[in-house]
TIVO-85602 format. One record per residue: x, y, z of N, C-alpha, C, O in turn. Coordinates in nm, 2 decimals, always signed. Layout:
! residues N
> X:Y:Z:X:Y:Z:X:Y:Z:X:Y:Z
...
This chain:
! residues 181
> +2.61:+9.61:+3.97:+2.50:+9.69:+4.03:+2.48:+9.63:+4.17:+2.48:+9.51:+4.19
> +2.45:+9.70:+4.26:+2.45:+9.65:+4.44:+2.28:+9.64:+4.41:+2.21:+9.69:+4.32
> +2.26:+9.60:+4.49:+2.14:+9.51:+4.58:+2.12:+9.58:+4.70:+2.20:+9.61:+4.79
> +1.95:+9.64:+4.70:+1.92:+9.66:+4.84:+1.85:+9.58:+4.88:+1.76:+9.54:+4.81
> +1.87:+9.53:+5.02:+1.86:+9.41:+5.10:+1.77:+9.45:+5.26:+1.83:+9.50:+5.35
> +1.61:+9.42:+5.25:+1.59:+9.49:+5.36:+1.55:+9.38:+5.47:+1.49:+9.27:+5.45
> +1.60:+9.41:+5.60:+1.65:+9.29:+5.64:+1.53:+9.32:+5.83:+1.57:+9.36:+5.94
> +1.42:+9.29:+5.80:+1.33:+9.31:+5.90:+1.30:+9.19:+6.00:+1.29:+9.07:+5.97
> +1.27:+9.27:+6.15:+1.17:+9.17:+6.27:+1.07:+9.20:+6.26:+1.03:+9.31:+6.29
> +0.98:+9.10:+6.21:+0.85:+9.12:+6.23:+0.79:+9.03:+6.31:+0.84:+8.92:+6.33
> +0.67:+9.07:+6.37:+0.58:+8.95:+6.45:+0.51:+8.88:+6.36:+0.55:+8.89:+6.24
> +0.41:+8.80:+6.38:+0.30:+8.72:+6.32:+0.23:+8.81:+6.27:+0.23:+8.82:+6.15
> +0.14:+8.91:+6.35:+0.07:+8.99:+6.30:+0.12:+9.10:+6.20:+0.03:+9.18:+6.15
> +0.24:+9.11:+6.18:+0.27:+9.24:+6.09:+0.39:+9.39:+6.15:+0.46:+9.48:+6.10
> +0.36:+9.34:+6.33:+0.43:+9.44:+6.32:+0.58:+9.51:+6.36:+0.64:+9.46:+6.46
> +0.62:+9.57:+6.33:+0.78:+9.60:+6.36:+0.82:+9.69:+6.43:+0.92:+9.75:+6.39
> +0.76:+9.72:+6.53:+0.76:+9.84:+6.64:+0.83:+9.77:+6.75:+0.79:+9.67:+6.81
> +0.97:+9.85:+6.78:+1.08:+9.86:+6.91:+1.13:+9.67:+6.91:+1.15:+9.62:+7.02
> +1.13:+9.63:+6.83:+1.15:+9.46:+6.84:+1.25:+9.41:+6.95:+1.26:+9.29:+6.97
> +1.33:+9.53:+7.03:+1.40:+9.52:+7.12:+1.34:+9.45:+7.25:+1.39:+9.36:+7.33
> +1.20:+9.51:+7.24:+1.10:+9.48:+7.33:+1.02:+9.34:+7.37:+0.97:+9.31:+7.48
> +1.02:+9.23:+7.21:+0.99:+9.16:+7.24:+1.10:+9.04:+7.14:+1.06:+8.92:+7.14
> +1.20:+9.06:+7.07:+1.24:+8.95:+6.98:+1.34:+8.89:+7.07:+1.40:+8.79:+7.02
> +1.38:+8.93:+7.19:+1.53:+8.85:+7.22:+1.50:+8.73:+7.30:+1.60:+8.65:+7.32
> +1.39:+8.69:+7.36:+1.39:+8.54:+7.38:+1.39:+8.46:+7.26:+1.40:+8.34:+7.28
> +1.37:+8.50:+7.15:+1.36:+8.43:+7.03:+1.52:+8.40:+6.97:+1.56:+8.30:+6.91
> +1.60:+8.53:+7.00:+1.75:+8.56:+6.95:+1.85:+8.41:+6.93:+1.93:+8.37:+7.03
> +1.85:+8.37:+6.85:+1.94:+8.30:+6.87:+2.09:+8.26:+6.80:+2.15:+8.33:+6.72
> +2.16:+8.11:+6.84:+2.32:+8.12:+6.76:+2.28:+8.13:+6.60:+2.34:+8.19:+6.52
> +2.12:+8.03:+6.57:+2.12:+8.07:+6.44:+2.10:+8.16:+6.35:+2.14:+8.16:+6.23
> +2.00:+8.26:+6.42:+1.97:+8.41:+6.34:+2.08:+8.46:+6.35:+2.13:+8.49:+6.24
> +2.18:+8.51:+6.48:+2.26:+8.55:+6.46:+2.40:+8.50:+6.36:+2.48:+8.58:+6.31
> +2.40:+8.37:+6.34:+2.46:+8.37:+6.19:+2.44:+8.40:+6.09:+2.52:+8.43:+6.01
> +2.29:+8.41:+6.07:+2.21:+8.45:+5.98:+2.21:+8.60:+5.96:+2.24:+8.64:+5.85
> +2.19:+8.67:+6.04:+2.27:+8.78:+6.07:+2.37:+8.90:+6.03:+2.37:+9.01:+5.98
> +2.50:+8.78:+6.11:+2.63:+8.79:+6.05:+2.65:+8.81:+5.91:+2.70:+8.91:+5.85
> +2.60:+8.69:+5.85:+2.64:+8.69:+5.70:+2.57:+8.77:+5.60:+2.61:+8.79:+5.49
> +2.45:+8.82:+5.64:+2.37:+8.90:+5.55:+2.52:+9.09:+5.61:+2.60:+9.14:+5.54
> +2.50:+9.11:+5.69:+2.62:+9.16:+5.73:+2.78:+9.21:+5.65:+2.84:+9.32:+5.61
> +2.81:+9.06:+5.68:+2.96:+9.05:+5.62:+2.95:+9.06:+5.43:+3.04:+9.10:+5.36
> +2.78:+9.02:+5.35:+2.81:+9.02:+5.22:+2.76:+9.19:+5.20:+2.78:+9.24:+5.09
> +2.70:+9.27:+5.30:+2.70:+9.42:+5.26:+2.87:+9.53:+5.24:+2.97:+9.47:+5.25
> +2.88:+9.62:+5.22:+2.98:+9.75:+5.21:+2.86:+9.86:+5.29:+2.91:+9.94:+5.37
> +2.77:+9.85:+5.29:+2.69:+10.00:+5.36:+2.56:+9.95:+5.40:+2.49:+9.85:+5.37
> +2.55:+10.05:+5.49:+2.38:+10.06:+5.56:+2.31:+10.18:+5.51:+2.37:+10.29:+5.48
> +2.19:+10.14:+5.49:+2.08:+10.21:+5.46:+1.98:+10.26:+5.55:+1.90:+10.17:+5.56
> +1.95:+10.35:+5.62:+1.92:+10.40:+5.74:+1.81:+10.49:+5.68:+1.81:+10.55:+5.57
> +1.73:+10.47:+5.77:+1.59:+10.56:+5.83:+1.70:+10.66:+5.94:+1.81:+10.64:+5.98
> +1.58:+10.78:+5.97:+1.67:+10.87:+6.13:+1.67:+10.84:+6.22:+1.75:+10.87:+6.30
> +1.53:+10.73:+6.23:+1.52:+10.70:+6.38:+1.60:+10.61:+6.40:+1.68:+10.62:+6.50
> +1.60:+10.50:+6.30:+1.69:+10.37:+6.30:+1.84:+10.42:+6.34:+1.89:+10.40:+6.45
> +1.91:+10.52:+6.22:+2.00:+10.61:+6.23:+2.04:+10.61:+6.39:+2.11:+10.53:+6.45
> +1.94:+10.72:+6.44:+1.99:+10.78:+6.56:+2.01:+10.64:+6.70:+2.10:+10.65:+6.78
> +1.91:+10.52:+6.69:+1.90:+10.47:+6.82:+2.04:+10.36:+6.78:+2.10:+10.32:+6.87
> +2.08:+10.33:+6.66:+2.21:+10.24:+6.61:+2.34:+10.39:+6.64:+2.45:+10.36:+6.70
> +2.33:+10.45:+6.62:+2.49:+10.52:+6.66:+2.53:+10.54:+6.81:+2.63:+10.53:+6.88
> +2.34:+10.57:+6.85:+2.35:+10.56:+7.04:+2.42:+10.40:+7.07:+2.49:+10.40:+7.18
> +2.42:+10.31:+7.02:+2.40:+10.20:+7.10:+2.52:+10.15:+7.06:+2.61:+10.13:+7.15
> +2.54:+10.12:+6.90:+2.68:+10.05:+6.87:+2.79:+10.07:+6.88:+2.88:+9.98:+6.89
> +2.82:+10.19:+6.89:+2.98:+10.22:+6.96:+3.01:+10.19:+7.02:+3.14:+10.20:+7.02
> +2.93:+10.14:+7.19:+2.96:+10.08:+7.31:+3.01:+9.93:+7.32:+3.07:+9.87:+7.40
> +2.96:+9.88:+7.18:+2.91:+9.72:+7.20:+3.00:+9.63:+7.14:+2.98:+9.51:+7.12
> +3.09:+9.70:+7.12:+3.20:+9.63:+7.01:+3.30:+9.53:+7.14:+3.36:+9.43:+7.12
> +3.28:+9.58:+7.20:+3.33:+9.45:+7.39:+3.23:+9.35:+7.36:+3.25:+9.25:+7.30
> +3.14:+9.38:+7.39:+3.01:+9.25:+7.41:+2.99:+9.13:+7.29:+2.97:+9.01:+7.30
> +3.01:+9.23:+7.15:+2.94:+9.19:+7.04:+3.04:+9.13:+6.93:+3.01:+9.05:+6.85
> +3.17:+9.18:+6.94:+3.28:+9.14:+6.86:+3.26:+9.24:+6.76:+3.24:+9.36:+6.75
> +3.30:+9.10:+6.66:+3.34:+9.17:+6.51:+3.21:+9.22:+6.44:+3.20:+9.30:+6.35
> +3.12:+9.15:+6.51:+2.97:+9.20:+6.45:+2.94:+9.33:+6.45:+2.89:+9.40:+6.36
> +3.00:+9.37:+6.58:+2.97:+9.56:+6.62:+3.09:+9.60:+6.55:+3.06:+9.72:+6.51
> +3.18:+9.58:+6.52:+3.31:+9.62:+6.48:+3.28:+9.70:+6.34:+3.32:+9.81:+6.30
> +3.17:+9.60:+6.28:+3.15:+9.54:+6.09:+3.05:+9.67:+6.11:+3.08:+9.78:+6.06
> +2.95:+9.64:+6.19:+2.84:+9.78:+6.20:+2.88:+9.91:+6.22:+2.82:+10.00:+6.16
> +2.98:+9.93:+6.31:+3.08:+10.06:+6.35:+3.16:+10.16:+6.24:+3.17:+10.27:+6.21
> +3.20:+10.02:+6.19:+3.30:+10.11:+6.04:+3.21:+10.11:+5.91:+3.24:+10.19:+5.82
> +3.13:+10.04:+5.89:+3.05:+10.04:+5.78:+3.03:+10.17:+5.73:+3.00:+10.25:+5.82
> +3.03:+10.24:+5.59:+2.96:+10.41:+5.59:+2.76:+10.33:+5.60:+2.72:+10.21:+5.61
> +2.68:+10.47:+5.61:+2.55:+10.44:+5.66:+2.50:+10.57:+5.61:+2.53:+10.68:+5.64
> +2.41:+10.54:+5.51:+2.32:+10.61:+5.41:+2.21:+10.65:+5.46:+2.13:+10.56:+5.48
> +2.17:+10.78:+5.49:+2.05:+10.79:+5.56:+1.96:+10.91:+5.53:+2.00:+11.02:+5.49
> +1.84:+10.86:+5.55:+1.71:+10.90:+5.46:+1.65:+10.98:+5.56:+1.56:+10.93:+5.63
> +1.68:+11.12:+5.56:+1.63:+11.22:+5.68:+1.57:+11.33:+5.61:+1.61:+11.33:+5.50
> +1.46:+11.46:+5.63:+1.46:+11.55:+5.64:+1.50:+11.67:+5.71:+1.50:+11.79:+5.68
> +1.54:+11.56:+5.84:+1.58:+11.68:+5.93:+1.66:+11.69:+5.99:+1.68:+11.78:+6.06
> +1.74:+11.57:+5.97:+1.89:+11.57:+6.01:+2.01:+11.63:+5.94:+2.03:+11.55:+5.85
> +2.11:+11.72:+5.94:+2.21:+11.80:+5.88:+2.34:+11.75:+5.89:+2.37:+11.68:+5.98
> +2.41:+11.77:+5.78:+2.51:+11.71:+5.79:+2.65:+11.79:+5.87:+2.64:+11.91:+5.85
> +2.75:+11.76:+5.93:+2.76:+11.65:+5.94:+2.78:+11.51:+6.05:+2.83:+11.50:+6.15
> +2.70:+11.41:+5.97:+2.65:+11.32:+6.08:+2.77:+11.21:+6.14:+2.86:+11.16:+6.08
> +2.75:+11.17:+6.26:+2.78:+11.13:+6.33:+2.83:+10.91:+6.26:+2.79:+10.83:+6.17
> +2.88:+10.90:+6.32:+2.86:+10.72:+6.31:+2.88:+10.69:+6.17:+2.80:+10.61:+6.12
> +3.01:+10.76:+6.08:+3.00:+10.73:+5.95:+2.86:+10.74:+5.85:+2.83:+10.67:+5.75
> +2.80:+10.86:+5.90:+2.68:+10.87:+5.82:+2.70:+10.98:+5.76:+2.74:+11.09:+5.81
> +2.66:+10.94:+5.63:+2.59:+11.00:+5.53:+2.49:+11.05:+5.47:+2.45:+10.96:+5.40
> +2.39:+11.21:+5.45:+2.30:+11.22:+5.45:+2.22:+11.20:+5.32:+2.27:+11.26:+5.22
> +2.12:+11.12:+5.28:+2.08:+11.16:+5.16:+2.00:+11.31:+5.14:+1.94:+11.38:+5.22
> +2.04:+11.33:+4.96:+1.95:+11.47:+5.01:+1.88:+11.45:+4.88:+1.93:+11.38:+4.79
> +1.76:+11.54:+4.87:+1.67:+11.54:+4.77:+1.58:+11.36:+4.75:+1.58:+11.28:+4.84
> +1.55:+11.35:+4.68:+1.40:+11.25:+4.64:+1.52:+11.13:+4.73:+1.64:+11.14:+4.71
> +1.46:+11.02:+4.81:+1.53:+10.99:+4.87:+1.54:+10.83:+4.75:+1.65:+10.77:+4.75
> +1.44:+10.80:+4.68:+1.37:+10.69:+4.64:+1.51:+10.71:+4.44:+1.55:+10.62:+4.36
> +1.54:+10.83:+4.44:+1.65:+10.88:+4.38:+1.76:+10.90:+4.39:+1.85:+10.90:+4.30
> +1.77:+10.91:+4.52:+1.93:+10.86:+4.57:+1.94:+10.73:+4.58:+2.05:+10.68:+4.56
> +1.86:+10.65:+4.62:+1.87:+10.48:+4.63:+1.91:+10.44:+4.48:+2.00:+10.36:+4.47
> +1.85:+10.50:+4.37:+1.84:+10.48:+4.25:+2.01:+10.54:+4.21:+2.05:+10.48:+4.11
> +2.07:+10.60:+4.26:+2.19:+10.62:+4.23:+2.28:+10.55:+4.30:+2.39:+10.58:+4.26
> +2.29:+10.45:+4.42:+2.37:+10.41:+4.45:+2.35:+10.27:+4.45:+2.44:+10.19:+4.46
> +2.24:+10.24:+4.43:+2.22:+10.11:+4.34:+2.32:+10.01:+4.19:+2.36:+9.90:+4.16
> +2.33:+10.21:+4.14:+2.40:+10.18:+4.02:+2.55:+10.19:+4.02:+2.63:+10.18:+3.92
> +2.59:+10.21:+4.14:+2.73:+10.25:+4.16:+2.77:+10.03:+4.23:+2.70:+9.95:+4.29
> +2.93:+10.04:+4.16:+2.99:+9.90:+4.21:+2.96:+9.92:+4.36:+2.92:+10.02:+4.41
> +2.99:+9.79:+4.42:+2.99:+9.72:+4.53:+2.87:+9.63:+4.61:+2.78:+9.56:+4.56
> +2.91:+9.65:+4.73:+2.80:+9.46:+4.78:+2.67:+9.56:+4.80:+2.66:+9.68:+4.78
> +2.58:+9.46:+4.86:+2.47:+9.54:+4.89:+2.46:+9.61:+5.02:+2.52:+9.59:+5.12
> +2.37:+9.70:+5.00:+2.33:+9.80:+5.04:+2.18:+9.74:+5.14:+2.07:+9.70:+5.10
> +2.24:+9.76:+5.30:+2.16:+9.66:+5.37:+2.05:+9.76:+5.45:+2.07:+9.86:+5.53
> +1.96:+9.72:+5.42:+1.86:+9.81:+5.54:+1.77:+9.73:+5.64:+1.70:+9.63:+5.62
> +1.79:+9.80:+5.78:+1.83:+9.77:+5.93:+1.64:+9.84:+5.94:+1.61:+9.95:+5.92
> +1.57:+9.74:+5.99:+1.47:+9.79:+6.01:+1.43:+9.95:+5.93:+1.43:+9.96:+5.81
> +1.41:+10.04:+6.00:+1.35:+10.20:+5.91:+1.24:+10.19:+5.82:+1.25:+10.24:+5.70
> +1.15:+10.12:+5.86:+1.04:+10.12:+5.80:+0.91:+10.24:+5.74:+0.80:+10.23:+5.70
> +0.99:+10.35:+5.75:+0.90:+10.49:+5.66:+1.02:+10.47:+5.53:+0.98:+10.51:+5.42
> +1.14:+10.42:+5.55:+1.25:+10.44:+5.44:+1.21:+10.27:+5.34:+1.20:+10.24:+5.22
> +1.21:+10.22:+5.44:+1.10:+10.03:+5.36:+1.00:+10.14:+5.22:+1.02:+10.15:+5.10
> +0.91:+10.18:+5.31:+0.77:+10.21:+5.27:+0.76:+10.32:+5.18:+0.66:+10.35:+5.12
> +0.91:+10.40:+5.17:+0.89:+10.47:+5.11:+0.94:+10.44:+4.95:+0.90:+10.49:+4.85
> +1.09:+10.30:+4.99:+1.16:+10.25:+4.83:+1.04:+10.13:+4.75:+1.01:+10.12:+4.63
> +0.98:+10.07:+4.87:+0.86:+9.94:+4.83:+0.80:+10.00:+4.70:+0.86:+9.97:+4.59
> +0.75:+10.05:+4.69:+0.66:+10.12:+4.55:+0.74:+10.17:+4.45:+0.68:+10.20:+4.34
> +0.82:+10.18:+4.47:+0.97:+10.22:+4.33:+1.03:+10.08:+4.28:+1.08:+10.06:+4.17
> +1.01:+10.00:+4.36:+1.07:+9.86:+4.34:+1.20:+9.83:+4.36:+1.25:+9.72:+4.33
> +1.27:+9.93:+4.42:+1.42:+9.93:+4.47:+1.45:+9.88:+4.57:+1.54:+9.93:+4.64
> +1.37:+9.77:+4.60:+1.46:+9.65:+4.73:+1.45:+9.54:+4.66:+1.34:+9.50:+4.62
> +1.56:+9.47:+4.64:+1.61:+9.35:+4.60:+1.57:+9.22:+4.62:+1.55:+9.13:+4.54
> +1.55:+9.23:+4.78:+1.54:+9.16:+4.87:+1.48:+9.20:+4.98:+1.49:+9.31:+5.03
> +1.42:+9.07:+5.04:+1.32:+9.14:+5.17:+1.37:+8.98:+5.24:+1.36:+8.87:+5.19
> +1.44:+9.03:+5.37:+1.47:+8.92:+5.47:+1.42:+8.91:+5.61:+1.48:+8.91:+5.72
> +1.27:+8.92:+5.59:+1.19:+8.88:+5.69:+1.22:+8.80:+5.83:+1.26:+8.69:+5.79
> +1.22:+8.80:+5.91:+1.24:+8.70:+6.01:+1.09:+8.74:+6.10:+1.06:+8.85:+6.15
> +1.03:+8.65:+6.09:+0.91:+8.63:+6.19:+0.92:+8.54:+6.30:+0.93:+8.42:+6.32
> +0.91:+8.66:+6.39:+0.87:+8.63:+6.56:+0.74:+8.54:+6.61:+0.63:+8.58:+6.58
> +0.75:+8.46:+6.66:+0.66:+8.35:+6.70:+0.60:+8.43:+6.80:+0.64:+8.39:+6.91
> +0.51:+8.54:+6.81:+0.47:+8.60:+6.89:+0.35:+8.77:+6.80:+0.39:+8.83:+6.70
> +0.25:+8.79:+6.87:+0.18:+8.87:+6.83:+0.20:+8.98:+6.91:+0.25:+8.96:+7.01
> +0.16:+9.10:+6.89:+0.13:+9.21:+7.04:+0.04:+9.29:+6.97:+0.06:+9.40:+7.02
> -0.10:+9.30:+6.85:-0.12:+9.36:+6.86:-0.18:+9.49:+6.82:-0.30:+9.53:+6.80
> -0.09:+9.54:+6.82:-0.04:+9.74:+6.80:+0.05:+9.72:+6.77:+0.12:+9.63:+6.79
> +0.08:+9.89:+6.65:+0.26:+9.96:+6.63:+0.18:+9.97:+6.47:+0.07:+9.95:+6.41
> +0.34:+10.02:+6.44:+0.35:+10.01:+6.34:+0.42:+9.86:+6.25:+0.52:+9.79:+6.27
> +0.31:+9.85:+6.15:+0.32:+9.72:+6.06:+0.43:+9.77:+5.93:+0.43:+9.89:+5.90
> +0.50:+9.70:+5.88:+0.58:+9.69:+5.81:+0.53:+9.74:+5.67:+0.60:+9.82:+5.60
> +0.42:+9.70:+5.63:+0.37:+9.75:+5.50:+0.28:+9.85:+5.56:+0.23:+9.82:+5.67
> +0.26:+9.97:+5.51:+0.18:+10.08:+5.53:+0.07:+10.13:+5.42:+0.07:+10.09:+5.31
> +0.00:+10.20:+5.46:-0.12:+10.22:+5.35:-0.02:+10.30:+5.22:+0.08:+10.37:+5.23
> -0.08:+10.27:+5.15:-0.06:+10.34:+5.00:+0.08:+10.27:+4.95:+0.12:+10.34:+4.85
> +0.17:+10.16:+4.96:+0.25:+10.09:+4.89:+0.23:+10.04:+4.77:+0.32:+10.01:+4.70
> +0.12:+10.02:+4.75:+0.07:+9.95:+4.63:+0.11:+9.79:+4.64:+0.20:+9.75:+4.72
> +0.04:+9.68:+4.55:+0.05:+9.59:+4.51:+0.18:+9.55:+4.47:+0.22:+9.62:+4.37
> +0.27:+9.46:+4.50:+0.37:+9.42:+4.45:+0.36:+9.31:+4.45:+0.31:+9.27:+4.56
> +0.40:+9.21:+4.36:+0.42:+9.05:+4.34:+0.58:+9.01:+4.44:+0.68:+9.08:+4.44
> +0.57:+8.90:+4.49:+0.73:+8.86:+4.53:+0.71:+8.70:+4.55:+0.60:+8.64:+4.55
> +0.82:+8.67:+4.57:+0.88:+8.53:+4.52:+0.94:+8.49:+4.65:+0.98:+8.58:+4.73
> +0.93:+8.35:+4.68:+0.97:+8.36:+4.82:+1.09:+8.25:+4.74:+1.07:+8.17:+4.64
> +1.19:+8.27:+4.82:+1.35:+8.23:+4.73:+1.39:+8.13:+4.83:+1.44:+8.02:+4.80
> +1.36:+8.17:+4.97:+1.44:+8.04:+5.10:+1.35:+8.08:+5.18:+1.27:+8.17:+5.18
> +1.35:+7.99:+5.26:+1.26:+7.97:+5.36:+1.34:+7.87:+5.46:+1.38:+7.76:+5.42
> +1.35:+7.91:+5.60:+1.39:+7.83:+5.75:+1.36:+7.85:+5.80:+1.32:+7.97:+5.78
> +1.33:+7.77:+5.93:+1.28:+7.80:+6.07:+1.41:+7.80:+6.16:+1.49:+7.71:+6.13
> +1.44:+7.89:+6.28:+1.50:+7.86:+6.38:+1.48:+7.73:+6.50:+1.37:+7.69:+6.53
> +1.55:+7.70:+6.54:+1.55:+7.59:+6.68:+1.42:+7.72:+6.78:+1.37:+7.67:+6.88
> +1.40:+7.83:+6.76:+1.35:+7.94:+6.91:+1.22:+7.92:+6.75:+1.13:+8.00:+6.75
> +1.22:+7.85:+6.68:+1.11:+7.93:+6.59:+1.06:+8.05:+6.53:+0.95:+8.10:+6.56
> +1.15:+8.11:+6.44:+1.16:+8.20:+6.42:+1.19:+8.15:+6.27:+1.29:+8.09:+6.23
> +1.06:+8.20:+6.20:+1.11:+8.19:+6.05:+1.17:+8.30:+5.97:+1.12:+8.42:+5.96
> +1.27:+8.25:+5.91:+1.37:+8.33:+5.83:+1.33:+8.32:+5.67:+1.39:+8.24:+5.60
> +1.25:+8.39:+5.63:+1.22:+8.41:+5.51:+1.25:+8.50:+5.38:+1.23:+8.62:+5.40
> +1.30:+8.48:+5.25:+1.35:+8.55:+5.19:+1.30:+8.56:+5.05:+1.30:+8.47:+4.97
> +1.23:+8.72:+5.01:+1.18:+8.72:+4.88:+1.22:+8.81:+4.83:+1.26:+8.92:+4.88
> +1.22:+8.78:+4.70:+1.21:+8.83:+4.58:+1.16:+8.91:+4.52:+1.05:+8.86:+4.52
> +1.15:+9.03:+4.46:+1.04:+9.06:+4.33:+1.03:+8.94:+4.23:+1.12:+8.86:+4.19
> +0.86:+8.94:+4.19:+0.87:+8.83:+4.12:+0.85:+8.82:+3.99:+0.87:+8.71:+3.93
């Protein structure tokens, strides 16, 4: 049975809005190993639209800059949780269709590695209360801003979790990893 693995930037305060904006002085060789290997142990992505759309804009270019990392992200297939996007999609994507929290539930059950999800926090918020994330791989930003949208949203309900590992980066950036508990 695969594992969904949701693998978020958050700030201190909660929230995970455009992280492009403020996580990259924090970026470093060790998240990005950290990174890598959360990565290299997936077969697929798990995609929101928005997530979807601004990752197919960006990573096809990047495979010069980024290596094997963009390479791994490029060919990966990528499962994605839209109402309004039609198939057929672009960037090795795949549409889910009908209850989306139902399709997770079916590819959960199917062999292979896990099933990684890349920020898409309405697609977070929408599996959180089904109980169908595995794993939650927090990385918190040594930094507040605020505003946006926060990672947990109203109506998720109560869930218990287990914190499994815990590191700090050299930029300060803790890498945190939990469980259902």
């Amino acid at each position: 049975m695969r594992k969904v693995v949701a693998v978020e930037y958050v700030t201190v305060d909660g929230v995970m809005t455009d992280p492009g904006g403020w996580s990259g002085p924090y970026f470093d060789d060790e998240l990005a190993q950290h990174q890598s290997e959360q990565l290299l142990a997936s077969d697929a992505l798990l995609l929101g639209r928005v997530t979807f759309e601004g990752f197919a804009d960006a990573w096809p270019s990047m495979e010069e800059t980024e290596g094997d990392f963009a390479v791994r992200m490029n060919t990966l297939p990528k499962f994605v949780a839209s109402t309004t996007l039609r198939e057929p999609l672009v960037w090795n994507g795949v549409l889910l269709k009908g209850d989306f929290a139902d399709e997770v539930a079916k590819l959960k059950a199917q062999p292979g590695g896990d099933l990684l999800v890349y920020g898409s926090g309405q697609l977070v918020n929408t599996l959180h209360p089904h109980g169908l994330i595995d794993e939650y791989h927090l990385m918190v930003f040594p930094v507040t801003l605020g505003t946006g949208e926060h990672l947990f949203r109203n109506g998720g309900g109560k869930r218990d979790l287990k914190l499994s590992e815990a590191k700090v980066t050299g930029s300060g950036v803790a890498v945190l990893t939990y469980r259902p508990a």
